[in-house]
OpenMM code with the backbone's topology and positions (N, CA, C; nanometers):
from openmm import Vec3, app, unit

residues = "UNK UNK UNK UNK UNK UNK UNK UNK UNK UNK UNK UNK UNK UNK UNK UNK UNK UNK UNK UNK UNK UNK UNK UNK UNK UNK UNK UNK UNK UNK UNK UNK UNK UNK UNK UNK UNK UNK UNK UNK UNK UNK UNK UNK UNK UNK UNK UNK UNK UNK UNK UNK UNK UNK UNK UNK UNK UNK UNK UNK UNK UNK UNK UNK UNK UNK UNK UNK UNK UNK UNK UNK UNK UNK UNK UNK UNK UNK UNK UNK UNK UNK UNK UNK UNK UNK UNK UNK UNK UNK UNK UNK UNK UNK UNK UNK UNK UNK UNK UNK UNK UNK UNK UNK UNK UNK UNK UNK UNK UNK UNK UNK UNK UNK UNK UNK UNK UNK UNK UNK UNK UNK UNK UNK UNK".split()
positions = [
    Vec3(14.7541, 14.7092, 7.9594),
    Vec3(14.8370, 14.6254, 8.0448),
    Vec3(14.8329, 14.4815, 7.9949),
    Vec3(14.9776, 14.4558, 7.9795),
    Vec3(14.9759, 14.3043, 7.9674),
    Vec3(15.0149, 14.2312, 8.0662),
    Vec3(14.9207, 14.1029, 8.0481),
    Vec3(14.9728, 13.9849, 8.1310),
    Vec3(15.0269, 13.8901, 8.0996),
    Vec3(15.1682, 13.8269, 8.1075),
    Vec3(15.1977, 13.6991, 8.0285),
    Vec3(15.1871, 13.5692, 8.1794),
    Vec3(15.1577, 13.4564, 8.1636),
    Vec3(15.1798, 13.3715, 8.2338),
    Vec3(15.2711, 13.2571, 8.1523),
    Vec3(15.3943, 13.2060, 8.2397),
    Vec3(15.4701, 13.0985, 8.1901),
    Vec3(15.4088, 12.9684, 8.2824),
    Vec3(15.4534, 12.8636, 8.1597),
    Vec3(15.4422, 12.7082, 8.2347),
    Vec3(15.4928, 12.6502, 8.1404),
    Vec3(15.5367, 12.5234, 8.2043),
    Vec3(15.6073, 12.3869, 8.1650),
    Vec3(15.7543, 12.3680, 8.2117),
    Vec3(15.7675, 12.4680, 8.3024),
    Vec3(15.9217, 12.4428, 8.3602),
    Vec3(15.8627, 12.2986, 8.4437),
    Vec3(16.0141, 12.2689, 8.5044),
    Vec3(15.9871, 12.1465, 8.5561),
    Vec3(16.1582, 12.0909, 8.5563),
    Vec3(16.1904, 11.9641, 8.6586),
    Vec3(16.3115, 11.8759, 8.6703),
    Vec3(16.2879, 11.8086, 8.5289),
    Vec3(16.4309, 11.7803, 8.4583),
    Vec3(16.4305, 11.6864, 8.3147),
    Vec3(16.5981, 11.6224, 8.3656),
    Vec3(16.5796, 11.5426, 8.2560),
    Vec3(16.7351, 11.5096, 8.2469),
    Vec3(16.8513, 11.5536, 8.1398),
    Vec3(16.9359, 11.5317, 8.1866),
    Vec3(17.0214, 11.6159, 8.0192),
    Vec3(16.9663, 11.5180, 7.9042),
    Vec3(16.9989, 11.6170, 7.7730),
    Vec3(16.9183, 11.5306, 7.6652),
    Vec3(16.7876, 11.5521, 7.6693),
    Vec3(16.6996, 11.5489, 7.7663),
    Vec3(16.5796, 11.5752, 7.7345),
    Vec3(16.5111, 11.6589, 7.6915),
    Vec3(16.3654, 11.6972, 7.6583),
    Vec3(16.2764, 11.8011, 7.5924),
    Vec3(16.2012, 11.8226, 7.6823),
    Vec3(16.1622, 11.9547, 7.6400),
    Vec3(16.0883, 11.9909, 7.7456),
    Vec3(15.9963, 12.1282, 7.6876),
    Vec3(15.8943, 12.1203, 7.6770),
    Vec3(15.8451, 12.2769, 7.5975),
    Vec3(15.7769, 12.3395, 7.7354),
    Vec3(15.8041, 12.4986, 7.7057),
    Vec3(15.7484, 12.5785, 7.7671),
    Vec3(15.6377, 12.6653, 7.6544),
    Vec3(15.5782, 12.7343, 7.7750),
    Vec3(15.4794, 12.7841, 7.7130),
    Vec3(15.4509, 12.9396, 7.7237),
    Vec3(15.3993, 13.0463, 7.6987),
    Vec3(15.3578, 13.1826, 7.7145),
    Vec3(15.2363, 13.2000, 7.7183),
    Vec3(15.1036, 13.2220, 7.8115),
    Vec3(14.9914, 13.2786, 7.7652),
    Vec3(15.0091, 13.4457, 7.8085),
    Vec3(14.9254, 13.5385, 7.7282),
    Vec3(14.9546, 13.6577, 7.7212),
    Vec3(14.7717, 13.6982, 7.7344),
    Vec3(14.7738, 13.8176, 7.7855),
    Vec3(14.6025, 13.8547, 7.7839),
    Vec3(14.6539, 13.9934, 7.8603),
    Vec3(14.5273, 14.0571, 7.7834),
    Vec3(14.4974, 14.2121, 7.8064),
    Vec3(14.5744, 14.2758, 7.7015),
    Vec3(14.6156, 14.2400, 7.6015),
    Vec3(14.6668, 14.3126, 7.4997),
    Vec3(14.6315, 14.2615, 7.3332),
    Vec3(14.7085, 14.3466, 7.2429),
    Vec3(14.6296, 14.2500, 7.1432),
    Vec3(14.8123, 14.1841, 7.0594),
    Vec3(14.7872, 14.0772, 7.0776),
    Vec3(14.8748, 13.9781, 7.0932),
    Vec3(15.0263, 13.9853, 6.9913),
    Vec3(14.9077, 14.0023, 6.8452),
    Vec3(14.9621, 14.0195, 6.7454),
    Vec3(15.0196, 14.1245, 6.7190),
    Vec3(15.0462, 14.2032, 6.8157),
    Vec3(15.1173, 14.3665, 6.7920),
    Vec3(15.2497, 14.3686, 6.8715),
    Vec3(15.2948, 14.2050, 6.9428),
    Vec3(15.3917, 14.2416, 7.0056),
    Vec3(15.4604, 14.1452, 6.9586),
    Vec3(15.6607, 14.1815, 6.9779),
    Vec3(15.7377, 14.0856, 6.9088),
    Vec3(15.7542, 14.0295, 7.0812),
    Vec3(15.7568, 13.8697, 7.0772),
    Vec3(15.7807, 13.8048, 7.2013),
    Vec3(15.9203, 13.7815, 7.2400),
    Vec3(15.9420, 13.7861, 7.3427),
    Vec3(16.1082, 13.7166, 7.3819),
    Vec3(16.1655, 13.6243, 7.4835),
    Vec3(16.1990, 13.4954, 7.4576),
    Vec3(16.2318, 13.4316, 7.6097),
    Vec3(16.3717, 13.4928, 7.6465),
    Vec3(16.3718, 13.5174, 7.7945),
    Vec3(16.5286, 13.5393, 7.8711),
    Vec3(16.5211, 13.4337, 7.9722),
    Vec3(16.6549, 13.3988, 8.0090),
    Vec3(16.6611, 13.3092, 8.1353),
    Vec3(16.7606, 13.3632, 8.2154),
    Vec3(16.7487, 13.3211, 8.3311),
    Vec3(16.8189, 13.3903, 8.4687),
    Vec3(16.9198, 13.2338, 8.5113),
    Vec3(17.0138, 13.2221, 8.5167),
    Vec3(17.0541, 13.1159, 8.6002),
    Vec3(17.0930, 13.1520, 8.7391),
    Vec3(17.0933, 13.0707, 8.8150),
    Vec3(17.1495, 13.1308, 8.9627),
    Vec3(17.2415, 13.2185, 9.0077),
    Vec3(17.2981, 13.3122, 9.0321),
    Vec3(17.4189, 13.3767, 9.0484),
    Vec3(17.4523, 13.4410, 8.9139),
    Vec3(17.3820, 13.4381, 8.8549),
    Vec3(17.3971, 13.5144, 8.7118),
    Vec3(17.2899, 13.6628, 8.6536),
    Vec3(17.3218, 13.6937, 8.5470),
    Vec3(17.2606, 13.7921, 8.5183),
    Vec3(17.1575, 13.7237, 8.4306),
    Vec3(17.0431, 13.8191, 8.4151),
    Vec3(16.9111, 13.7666, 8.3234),
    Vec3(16.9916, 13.7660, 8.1729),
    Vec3(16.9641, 13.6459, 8.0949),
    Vec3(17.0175, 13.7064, 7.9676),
    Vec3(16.9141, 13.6357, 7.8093),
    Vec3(16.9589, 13.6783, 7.7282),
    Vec3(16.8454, 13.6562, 7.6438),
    Vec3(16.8337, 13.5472, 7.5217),
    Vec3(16.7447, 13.4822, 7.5357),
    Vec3(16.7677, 13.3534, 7.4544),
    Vec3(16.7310, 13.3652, 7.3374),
    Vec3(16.5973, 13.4147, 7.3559),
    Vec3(16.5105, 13.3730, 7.1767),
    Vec3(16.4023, 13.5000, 7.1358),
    Vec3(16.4058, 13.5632, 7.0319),
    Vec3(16.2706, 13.6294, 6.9632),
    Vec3(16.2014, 13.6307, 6.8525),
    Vec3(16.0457, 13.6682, 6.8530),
    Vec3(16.0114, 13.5965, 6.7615),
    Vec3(15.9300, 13.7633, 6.7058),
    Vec3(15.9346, 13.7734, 6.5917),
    Vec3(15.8567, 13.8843, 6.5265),
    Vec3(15.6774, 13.8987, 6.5622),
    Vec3(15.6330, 13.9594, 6.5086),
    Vec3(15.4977, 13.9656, 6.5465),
    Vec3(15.3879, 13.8717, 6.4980),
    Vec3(15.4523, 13.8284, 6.3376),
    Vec3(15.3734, 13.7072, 6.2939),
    Vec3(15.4719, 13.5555, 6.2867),
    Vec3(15.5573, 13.6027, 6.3563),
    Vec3(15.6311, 13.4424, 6.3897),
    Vec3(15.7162, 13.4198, 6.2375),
    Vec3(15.6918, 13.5110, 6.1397),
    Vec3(15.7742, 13.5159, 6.0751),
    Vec3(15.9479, 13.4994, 6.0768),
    Vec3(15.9981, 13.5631, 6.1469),
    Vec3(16.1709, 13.6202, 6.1625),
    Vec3(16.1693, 13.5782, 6.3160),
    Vec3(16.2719, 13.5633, 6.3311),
    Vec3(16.3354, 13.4783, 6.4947),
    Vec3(16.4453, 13.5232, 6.4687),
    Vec3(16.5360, 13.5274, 6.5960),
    Vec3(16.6406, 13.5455, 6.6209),
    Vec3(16.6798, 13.4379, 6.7404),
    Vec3(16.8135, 13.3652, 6.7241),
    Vec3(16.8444, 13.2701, 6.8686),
    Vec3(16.9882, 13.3570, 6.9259),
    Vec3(17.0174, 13.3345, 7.0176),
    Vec3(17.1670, 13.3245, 7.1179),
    Vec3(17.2253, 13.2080, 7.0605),
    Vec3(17.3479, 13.2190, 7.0239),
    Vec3(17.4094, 13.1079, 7.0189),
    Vec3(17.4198, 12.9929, 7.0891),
    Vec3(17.3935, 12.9978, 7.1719),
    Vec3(17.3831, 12.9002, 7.2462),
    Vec3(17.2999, 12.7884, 7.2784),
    Vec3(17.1688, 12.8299, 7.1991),
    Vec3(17.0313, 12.7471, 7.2298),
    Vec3(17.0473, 12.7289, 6.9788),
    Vec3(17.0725, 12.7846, 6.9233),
    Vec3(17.0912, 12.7199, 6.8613),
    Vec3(17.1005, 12.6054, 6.8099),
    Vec3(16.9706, 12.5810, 6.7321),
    Vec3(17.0058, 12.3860, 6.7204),
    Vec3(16.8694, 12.3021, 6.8030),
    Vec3(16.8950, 12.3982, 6.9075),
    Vec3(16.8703, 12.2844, 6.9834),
    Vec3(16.7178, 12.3564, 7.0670),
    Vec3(16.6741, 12.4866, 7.0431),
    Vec3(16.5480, 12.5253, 7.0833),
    Vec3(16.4874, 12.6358, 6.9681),
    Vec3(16.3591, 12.5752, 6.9641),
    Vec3(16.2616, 12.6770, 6.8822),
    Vec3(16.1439, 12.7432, 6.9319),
    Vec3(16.1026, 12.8748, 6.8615),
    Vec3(16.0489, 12.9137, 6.9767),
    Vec3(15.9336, 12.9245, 6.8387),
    Vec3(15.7884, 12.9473, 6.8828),
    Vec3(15.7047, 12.9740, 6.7584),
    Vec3(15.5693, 13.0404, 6.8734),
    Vec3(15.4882, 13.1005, 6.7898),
    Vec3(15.3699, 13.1428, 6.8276),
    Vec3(15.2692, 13.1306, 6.7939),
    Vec3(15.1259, 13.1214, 6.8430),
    Vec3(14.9851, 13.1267, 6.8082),
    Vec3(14.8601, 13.2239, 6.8308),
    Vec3(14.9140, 13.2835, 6.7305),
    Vec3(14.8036, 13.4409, 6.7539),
    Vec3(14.6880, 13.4078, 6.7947),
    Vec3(14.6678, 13.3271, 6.7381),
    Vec3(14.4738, 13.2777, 6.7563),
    Vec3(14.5226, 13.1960, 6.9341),
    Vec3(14.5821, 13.1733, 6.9613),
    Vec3(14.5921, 13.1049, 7.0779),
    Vec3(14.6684, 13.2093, 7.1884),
    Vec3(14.7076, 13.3288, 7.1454),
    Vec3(14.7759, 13.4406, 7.2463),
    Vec3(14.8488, 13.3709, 7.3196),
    Vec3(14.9625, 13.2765, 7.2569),
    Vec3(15.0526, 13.2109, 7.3281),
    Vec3(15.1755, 13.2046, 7.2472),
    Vec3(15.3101, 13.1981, 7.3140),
    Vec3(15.4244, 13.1830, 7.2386),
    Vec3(15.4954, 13.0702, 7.2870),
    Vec3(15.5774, 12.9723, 7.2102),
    Vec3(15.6450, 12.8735, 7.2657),
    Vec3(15.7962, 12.8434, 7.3034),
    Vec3(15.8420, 12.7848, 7.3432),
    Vec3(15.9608, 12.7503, 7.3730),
    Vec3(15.9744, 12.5889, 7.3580),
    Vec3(16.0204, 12.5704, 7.2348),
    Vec3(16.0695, 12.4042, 7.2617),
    Vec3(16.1911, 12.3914, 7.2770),
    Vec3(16.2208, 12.3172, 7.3850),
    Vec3(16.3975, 12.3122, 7.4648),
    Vec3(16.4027, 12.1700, 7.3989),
    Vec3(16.5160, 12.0989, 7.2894),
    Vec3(16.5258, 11.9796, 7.2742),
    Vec3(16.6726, 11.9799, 7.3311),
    Vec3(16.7633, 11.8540, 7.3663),
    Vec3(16.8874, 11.8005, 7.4053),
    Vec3(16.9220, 11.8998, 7.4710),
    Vec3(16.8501, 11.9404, 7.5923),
    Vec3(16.9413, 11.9912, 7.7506),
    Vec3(17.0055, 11.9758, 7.8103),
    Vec3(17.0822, 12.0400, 7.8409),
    Vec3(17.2119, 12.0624, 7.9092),
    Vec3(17.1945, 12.1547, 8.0751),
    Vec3(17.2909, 12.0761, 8.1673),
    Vec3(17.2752, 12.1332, 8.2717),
    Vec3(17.2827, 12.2601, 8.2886),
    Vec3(17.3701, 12.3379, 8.1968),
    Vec3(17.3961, 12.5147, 8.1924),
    Vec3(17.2630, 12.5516, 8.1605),
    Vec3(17.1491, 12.4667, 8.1007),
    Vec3(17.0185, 12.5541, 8.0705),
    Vec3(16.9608, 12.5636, 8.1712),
    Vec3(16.9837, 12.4953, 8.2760),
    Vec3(16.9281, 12.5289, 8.4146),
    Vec3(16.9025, 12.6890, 8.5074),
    Vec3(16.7617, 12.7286, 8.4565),
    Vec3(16.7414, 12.8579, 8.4774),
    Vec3(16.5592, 12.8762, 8.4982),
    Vec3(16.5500, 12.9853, 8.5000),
    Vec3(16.4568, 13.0758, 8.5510),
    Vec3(16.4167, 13.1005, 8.4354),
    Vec3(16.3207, 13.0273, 8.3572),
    Vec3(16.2993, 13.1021, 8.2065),
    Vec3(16.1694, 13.1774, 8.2169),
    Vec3(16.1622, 13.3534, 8.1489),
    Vec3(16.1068, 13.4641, 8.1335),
    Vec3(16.0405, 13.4768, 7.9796),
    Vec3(15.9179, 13.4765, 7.9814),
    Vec3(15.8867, 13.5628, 7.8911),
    Vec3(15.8445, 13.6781, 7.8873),
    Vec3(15.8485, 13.7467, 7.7341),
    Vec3(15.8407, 13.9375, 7.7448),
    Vec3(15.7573, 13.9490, 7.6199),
    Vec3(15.7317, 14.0621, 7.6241),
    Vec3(15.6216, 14.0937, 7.5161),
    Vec3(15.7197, 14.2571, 7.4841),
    Vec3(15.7034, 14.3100, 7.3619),
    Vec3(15.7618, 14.4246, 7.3184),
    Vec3(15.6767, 14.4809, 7.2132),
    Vec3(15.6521, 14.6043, 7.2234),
    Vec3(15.5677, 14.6535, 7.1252),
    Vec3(15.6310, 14.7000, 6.9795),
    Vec3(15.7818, 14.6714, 6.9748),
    Vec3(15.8436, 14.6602, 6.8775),
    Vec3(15.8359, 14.5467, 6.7924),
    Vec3(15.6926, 14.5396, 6.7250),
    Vec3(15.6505, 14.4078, 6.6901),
    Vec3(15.7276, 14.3925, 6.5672),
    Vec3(15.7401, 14.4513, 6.4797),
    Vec3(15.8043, 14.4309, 6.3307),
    Vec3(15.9697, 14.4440, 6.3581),
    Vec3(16.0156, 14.4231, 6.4608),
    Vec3(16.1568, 14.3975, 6.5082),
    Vec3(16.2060, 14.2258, 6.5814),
    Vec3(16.3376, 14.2448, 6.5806),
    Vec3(16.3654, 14.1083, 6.6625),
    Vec3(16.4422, 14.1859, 6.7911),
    Vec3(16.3340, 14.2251, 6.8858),
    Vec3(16.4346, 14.2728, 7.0023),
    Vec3(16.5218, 14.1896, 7.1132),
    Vec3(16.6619, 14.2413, 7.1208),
    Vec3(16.7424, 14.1406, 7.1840),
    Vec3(16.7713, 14.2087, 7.3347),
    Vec3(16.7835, 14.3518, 7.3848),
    Vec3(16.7740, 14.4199, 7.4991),
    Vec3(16.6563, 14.4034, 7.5868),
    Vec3(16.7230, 14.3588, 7.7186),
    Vec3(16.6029, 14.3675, 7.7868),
    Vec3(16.5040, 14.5034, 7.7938),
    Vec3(16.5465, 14.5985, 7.7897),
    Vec3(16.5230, 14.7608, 7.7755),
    Vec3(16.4072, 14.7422, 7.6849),
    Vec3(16.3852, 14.6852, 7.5603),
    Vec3(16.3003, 14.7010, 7.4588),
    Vec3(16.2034, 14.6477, 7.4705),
    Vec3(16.1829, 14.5345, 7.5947),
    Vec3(16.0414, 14.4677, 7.6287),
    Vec3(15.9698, 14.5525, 7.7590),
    Vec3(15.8670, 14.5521, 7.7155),
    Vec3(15.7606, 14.6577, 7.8281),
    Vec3(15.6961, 14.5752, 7.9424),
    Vec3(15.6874, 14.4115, 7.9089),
    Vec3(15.5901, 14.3313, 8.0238),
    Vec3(15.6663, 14.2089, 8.0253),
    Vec3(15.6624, 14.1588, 8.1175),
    Vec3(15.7534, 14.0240, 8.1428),
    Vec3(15.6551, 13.9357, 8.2816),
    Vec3(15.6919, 13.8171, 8.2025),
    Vec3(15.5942, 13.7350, 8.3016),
    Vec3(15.6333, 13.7246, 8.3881),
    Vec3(15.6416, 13.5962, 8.5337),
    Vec3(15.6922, 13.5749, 8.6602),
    Vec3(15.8051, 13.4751, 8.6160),
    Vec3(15.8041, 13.4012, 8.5371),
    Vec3(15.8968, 13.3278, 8.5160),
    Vec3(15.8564, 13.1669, 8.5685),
    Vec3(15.9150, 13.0507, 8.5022),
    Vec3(15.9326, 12.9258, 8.5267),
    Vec3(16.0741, 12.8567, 8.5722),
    Vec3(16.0683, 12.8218, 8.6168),
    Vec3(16.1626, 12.7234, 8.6572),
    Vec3(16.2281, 12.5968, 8.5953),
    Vec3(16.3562, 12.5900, 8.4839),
    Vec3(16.3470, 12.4510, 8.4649),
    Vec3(16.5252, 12.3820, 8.5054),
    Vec3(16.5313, 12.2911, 8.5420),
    Vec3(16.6007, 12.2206, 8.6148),
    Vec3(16.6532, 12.0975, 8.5079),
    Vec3(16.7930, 12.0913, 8.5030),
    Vec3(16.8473, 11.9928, 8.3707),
    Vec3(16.9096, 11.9342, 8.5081),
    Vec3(16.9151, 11.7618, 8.5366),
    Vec3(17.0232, 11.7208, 8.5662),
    Vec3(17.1012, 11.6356, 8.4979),
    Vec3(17.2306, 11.6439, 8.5398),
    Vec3(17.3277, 11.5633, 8.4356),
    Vec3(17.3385, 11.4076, 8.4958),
] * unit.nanometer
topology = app.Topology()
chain = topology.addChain("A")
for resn in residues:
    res = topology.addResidue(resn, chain)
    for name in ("N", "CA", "C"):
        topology.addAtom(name, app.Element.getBySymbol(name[0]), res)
């Protein structure tokens, strides 16, 4: 069983940065490919960013392109999210997931097995 915990959501302003974070425990870290999704209000969960098992290969959504990177620290059983120049549409519920399809870039929610509670981050314009 895995556990992921998110933090660093929080109110920002557009333009601003803001990193989130992943800690993960009860599993062994390096065997899973990670994934952020975000939920916006009235919307469906959808999927932003993944990262392979050694942080090697990523995959983005077009949309965060540019403008967020996501990286990991095996030795630290944590994965990141750096949000730079936000925009009010990023205003969401951001999720992380763990997938045991580690040597993949999984983009379906279907393909991740554990998902944290989620953070909260808030862009105003």
């Amino acid at each position: 069983q895995v556990q992921l915990v998110e933090s660093g959501g929080g109110l920002v302003q557009a333009g601003d940065s803001r990193r989130l974070s992943c800690a993960a425990s009860g599993g062994t870290f390096s065997r899973y490919a990670m994934g952020w999704f975000r939920q916006a209000p009235g919307k469906e969960r959808e999927f932003v960013v993944t990262i392979n098992w050694n942080g090697g290969r990523t995959y983005y959504a077009d949309f965060v392109k540019g403008r967020f990177t996501i990286s990991r620290d095996n030795a630290k059983n944590t994965v990141y999210l750096q949000m730079n120049t936000l925009k009010p549409e990023d205003t969401a519920v951001y999720f992380c997931a763990s997938s045991g399809l580690f040597y993949t870039l999984p983009r379906r929610e279907n393909e991740y097995d554990y998902w944290g509670q989620g953070t909260q981050v808030t862009v105003s314009s």
